[in-house]
PDB file of N, CA, C, O and CB in Angstrom:
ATOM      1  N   UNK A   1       8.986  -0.681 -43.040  1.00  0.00           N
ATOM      2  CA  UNK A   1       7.749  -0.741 -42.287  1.00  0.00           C
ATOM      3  C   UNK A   1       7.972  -1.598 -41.047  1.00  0.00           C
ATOM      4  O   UNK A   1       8.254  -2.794 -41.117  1.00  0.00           O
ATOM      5  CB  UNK A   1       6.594  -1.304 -43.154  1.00  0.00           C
ATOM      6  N   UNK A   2       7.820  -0.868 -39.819  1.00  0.00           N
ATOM      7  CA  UNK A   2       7.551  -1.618 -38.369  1.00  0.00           C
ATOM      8  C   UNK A   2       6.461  -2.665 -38.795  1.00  0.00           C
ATOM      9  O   UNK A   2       5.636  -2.446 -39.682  1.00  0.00           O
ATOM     10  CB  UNK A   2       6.917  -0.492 -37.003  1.00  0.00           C
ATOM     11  N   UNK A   3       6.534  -3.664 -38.172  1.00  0.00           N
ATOM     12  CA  UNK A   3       5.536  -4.522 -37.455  1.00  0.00           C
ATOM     13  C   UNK A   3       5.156  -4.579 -36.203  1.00  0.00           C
ATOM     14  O   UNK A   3       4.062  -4.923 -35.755  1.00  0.00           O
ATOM     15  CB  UNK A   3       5.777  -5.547 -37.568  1.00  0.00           C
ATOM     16  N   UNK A   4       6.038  -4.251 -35.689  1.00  0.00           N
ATOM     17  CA  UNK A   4       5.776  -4.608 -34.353  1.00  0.00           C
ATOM     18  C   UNK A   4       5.106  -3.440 -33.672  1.00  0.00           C
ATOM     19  O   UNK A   4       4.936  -2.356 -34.229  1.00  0.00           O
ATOM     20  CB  UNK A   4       7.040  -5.025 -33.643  1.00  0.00           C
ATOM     21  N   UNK A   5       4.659  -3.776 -32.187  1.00  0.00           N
ATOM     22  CA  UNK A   5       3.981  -2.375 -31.731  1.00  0.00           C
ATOM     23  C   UNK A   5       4.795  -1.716 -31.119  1.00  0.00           C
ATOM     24  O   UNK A   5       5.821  -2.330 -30.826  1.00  0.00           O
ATOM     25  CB  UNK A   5       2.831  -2.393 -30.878  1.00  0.00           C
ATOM     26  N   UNK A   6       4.722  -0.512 -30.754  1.00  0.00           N
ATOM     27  CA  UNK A   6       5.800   0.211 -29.961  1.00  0.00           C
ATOM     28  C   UNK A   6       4.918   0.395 -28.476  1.00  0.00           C
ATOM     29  O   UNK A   6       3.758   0.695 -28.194  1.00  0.00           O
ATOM     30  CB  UNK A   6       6.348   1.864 -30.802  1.00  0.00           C
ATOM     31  N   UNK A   7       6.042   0.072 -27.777  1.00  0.00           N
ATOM     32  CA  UNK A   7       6.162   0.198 -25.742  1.00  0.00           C
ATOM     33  C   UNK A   7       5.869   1.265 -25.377  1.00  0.00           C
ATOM     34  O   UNK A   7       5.505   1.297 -24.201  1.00  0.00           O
ATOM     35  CB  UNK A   7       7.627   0.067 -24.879  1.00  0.00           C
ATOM     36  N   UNK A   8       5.872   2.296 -25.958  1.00  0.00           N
ATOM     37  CA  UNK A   8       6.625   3.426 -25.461  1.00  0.00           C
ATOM     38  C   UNK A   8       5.314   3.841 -24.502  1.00  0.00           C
ATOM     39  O   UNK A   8       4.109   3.774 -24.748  1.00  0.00           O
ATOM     40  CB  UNK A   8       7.250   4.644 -26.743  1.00  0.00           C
ATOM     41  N   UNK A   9       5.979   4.264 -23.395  1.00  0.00           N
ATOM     42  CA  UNK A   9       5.180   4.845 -22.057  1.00  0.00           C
ATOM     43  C   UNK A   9       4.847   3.767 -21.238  1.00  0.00           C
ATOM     44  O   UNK A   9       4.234   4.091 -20.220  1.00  0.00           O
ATOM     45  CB  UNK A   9       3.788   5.634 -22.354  1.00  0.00           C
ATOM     46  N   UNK A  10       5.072   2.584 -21.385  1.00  0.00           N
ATOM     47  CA  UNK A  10       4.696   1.167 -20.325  1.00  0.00           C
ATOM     48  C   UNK A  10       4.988   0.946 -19.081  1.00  0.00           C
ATOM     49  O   UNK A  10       4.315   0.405 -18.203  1.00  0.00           O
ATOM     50  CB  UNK A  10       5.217   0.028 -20.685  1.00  0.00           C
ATOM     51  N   UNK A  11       6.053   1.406 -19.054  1.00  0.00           N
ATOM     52  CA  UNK A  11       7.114   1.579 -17.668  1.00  0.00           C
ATOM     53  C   UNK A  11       6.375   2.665 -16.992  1.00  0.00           C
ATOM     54  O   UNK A  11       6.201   2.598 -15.775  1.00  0.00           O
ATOM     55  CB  UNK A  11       8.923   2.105 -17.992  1.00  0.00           C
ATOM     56  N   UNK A  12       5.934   3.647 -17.672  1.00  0.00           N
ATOM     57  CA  UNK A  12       5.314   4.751 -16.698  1.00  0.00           C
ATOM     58  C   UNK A  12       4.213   4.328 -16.277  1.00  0.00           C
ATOM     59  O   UNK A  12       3.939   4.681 -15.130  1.00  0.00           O
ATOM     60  CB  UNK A  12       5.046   6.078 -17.233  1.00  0.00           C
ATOM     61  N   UNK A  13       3.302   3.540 -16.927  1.00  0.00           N
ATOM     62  CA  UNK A  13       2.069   3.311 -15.919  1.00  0.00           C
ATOM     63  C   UNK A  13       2.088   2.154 -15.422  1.00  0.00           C
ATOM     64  O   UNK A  13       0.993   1.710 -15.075  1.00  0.00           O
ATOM     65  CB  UNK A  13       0.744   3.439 -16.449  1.00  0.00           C
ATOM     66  N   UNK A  14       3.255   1.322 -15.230  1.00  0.00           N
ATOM     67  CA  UNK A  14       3.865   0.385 -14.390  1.00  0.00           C
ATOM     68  C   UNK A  14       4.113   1.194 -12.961  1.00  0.00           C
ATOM     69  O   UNK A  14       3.745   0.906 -11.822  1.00  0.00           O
ATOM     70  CB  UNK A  14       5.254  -0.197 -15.109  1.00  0.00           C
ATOM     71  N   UNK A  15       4.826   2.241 -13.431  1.00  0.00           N
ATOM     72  CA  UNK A  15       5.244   2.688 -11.957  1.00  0.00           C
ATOM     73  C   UNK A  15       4.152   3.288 -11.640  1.00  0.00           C
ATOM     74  O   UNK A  15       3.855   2.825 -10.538  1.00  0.00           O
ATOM     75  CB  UNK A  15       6.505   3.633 -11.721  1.00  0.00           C
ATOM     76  N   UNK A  16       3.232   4.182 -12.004  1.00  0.00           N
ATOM     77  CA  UNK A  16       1.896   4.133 -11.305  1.00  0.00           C
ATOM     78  C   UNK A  16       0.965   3.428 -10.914  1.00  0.00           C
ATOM     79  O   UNK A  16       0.111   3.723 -10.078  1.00  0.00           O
ATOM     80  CB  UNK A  16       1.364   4.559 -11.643  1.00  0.00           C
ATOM     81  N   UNK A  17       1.100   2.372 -11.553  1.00  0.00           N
ATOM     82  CA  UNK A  17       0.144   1.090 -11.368  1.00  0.00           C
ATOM     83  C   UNK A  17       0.986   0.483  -9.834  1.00  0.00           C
ATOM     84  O   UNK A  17       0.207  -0.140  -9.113  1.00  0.00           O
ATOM     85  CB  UNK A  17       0.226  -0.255 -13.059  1.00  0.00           C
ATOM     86  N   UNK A  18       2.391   0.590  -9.300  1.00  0.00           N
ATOM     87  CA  UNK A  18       3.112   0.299  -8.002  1.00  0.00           C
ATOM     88  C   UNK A  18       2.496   1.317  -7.023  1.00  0.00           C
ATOM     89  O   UNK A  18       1.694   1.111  -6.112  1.00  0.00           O
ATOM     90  CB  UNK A  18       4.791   0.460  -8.116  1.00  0.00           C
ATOM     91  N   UNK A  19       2.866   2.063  -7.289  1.00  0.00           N
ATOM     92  CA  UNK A  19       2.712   3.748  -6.575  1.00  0.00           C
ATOM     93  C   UNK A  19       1.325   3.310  -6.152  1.00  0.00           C
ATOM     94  O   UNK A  19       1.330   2.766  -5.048  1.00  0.00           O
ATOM     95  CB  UNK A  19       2.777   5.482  -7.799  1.00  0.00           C
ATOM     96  N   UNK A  20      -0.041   3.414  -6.820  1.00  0.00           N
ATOM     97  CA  UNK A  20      -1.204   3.240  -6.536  1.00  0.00           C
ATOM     98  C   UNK A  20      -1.469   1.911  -5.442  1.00  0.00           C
ATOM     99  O   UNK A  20      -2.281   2.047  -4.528  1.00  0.00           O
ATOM    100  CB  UNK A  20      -1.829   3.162  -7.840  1.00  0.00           C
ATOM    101  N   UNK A  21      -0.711   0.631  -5.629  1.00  0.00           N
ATOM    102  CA  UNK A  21      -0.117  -0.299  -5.110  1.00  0.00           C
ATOM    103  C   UNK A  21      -0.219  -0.286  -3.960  1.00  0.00           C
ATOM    104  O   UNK A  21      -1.061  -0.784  -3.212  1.00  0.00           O
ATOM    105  CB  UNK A  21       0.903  -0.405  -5.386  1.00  0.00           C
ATOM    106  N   UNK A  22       1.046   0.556  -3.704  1.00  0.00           N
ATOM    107  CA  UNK A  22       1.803   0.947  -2.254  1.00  0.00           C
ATOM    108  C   UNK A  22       0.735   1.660  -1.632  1.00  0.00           C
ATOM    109  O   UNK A  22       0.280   1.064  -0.655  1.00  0.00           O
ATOM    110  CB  UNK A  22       3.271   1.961  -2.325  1.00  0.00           C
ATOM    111  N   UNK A  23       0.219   2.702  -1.884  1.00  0.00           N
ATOM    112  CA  UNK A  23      -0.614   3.607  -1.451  1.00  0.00           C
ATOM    113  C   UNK A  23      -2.034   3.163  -0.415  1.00  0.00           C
ATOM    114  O   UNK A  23      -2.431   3.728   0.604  1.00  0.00           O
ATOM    115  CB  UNK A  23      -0.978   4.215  -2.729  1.00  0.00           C
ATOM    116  N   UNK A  24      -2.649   1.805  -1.201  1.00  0.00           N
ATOM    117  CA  UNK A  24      -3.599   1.049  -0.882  1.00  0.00           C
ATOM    118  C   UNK A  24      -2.944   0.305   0.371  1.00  0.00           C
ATOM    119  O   UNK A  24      -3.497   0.404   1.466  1.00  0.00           O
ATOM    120  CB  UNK A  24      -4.079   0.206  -2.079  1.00  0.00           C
ATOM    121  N   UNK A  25      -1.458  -0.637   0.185  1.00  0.00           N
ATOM    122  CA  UNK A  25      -1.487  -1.116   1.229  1.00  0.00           C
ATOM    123  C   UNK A  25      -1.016  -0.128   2.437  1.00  0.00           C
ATOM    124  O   UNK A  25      -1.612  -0.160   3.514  1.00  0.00           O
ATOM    125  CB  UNK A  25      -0.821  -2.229   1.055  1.00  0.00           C
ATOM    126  N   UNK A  26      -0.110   0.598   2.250  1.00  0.00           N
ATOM    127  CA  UNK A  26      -0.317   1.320   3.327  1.00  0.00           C
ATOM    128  C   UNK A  26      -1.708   1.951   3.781  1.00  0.00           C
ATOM    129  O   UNK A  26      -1.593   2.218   4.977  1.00  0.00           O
ATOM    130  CB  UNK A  26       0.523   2.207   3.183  1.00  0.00           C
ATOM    131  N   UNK A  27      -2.627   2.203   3.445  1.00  0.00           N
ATOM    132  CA  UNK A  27      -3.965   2.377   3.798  1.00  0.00           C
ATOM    133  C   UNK A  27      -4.160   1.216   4.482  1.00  0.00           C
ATOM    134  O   UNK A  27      -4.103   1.324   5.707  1.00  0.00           O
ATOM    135  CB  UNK A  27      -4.927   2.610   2.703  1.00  0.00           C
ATOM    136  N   UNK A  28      -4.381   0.107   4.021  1.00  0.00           N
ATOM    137  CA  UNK A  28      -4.750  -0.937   4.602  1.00  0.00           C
ATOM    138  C   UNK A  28      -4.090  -1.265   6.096  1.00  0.00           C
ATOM    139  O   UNK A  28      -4.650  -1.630   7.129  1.00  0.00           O
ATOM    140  CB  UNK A  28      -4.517  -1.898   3.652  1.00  0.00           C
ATOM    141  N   UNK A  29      -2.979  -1.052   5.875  1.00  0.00           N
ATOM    142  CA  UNK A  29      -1.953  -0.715   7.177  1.00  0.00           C
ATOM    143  C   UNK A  29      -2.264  -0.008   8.003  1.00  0.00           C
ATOM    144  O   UNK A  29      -2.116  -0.523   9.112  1.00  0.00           O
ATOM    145  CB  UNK A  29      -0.828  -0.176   6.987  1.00  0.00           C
ATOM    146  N   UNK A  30      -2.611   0.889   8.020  1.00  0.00           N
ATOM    147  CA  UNK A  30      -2.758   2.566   8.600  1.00  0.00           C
ATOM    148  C   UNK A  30      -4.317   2.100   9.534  1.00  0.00           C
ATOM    149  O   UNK A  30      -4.638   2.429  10.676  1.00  0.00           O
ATOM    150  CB  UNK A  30      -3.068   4.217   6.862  1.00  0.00           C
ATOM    151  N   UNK A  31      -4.939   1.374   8.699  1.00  0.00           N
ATOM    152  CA  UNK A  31      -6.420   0.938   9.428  1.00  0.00           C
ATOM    153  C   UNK A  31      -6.501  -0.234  10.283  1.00  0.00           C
ATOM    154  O   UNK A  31      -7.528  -0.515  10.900  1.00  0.00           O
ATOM    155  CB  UNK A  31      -7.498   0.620   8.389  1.00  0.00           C
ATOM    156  N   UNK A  32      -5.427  -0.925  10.331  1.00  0.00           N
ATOM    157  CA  UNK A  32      -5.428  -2.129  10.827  1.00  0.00           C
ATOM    158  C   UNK A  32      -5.036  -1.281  11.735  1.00  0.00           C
ATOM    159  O   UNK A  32      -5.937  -0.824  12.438  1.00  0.00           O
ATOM    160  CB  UNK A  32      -4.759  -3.385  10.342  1.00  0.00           C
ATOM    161  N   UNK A  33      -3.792  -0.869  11.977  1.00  0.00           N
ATOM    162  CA  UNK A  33      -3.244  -0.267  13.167  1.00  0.00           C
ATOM    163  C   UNK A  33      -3.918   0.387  14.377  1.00  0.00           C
ATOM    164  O   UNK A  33      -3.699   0.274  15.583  1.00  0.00           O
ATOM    165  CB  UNK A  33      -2.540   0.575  12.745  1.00  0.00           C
ATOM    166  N   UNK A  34      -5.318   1.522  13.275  1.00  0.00           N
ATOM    167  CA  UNK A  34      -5.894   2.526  14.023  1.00  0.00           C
ATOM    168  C   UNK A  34      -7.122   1.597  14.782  1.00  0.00           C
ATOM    169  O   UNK A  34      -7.782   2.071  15.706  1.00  0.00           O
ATOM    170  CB  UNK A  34      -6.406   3.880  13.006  1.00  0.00           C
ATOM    171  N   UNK A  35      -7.329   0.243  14.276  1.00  0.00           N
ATOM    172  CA  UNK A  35      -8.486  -0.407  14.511  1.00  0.00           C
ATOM    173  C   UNK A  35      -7.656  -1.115  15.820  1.00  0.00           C
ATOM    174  O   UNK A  35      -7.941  -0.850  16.988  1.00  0.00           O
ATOM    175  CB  UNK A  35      -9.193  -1.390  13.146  1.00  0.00           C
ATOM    176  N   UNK A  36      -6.841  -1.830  15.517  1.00  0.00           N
ATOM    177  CA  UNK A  36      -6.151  -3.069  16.981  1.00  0.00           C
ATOM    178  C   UNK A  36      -5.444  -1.835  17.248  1.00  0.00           C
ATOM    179  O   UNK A  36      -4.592  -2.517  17.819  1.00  0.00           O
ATOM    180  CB  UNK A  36      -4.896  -4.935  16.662  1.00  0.00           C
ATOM    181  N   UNK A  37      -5.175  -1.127  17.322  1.00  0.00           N
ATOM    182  CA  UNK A  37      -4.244   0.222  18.570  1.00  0.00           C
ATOM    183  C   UNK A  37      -5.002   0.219  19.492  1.00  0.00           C
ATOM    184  O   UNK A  37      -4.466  -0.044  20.568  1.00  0.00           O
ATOM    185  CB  UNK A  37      -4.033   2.041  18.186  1.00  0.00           C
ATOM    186  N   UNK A  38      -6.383   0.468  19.520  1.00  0.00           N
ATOM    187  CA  UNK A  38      -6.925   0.898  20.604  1.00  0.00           C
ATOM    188  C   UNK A  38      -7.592  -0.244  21.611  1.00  0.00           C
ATOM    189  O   UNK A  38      -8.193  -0.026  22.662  1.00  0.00           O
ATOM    190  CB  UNK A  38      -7.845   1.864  20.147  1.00  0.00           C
ATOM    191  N   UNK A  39      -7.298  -1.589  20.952  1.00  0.00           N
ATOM    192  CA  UNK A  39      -7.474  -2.845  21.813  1.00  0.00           C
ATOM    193  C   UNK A  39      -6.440  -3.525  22.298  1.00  0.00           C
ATOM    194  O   UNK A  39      -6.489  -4.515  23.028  1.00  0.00           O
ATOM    195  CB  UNK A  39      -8.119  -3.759  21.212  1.00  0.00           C
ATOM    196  N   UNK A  40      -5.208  -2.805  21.750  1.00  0.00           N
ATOM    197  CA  UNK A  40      -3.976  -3.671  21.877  1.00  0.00           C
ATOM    198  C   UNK A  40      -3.463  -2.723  23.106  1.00  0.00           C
ATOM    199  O   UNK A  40      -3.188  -3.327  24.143  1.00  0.00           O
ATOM    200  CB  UNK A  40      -2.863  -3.832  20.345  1.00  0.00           C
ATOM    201  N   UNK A  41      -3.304  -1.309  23.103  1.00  0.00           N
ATOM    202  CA  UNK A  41      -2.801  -0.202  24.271  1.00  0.00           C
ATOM    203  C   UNK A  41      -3.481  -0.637  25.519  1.00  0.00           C
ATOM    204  O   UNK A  41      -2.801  -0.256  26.471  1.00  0.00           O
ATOM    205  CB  UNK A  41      -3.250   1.490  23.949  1.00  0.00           C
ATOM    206  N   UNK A  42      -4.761  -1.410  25.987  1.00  0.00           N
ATOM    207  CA  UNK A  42      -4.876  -1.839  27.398  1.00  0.00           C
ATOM    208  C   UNK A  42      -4.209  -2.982  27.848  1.00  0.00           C
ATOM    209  O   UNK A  42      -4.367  -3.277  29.032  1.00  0.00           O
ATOM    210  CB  UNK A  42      -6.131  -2.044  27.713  1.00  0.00           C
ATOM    211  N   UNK A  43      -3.505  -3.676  27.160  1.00  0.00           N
ATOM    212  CA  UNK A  43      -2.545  -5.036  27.739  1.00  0.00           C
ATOM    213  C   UNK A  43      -1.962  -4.362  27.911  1.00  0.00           C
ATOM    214  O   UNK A  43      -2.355  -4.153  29.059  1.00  0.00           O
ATOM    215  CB  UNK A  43      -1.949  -6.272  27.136  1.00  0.00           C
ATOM    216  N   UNK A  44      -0.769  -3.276  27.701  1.00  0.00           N
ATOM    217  CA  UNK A  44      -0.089  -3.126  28.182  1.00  0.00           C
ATOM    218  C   UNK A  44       0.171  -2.077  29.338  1.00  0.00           C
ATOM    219  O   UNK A  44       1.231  -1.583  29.722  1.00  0.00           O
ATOM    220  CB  UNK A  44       0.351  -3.222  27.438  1.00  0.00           C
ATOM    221  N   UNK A  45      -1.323  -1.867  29.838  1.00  0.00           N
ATOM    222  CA  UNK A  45      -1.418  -0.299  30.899  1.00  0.00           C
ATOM    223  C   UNK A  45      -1.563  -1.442  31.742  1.00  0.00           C
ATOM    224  O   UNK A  45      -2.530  -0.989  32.354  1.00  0.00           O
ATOM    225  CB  UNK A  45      -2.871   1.252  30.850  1.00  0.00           C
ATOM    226  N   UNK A  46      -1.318  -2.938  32.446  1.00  0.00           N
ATOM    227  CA  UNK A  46      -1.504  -3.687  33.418  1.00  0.00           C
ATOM    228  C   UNK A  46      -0.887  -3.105  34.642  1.00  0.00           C
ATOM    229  O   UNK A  46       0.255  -2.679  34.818  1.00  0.00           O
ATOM    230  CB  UNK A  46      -1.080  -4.910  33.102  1.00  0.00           C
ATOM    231  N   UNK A  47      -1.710  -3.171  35.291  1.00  0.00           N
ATOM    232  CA  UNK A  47      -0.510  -2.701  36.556  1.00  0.00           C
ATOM    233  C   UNK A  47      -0.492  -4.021  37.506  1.00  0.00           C
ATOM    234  O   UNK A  47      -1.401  -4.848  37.580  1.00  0.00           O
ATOM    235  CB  UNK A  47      -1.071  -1.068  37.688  1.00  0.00           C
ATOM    236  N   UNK A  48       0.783  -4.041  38.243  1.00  0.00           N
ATOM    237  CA  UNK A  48       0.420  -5.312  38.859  1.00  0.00           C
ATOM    238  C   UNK A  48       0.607  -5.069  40.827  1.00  0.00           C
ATOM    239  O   UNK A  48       0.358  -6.002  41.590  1.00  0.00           O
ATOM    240  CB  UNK A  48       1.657  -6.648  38.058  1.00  0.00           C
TER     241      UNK A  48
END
């Protein structure tokens, strides 16, 4: 007789639990960018 509990499948919703992770910060990324892109592209149209 086991005692103990069995793992089995842990690792897989580890790596989905990353995956989901990643996904968010690149979102988070993706919005920062689209938000300061369009305030950050007039410093550099200076003409002098």
């Amino acid at each position: 007789m086991n005692s103990q509990p069995e793992h089995r499948g842990e690792s897989g919703a580890t790596a989905v639990e990353y995956a989901v992770l990643i996904a968010m910060v690149a979102a988070v990324i993706f919005v920062v960018i689209a938000v300061l892109g369009t305030k950050v592209i007039p410093l550099y149209e200076l003409t002098f």
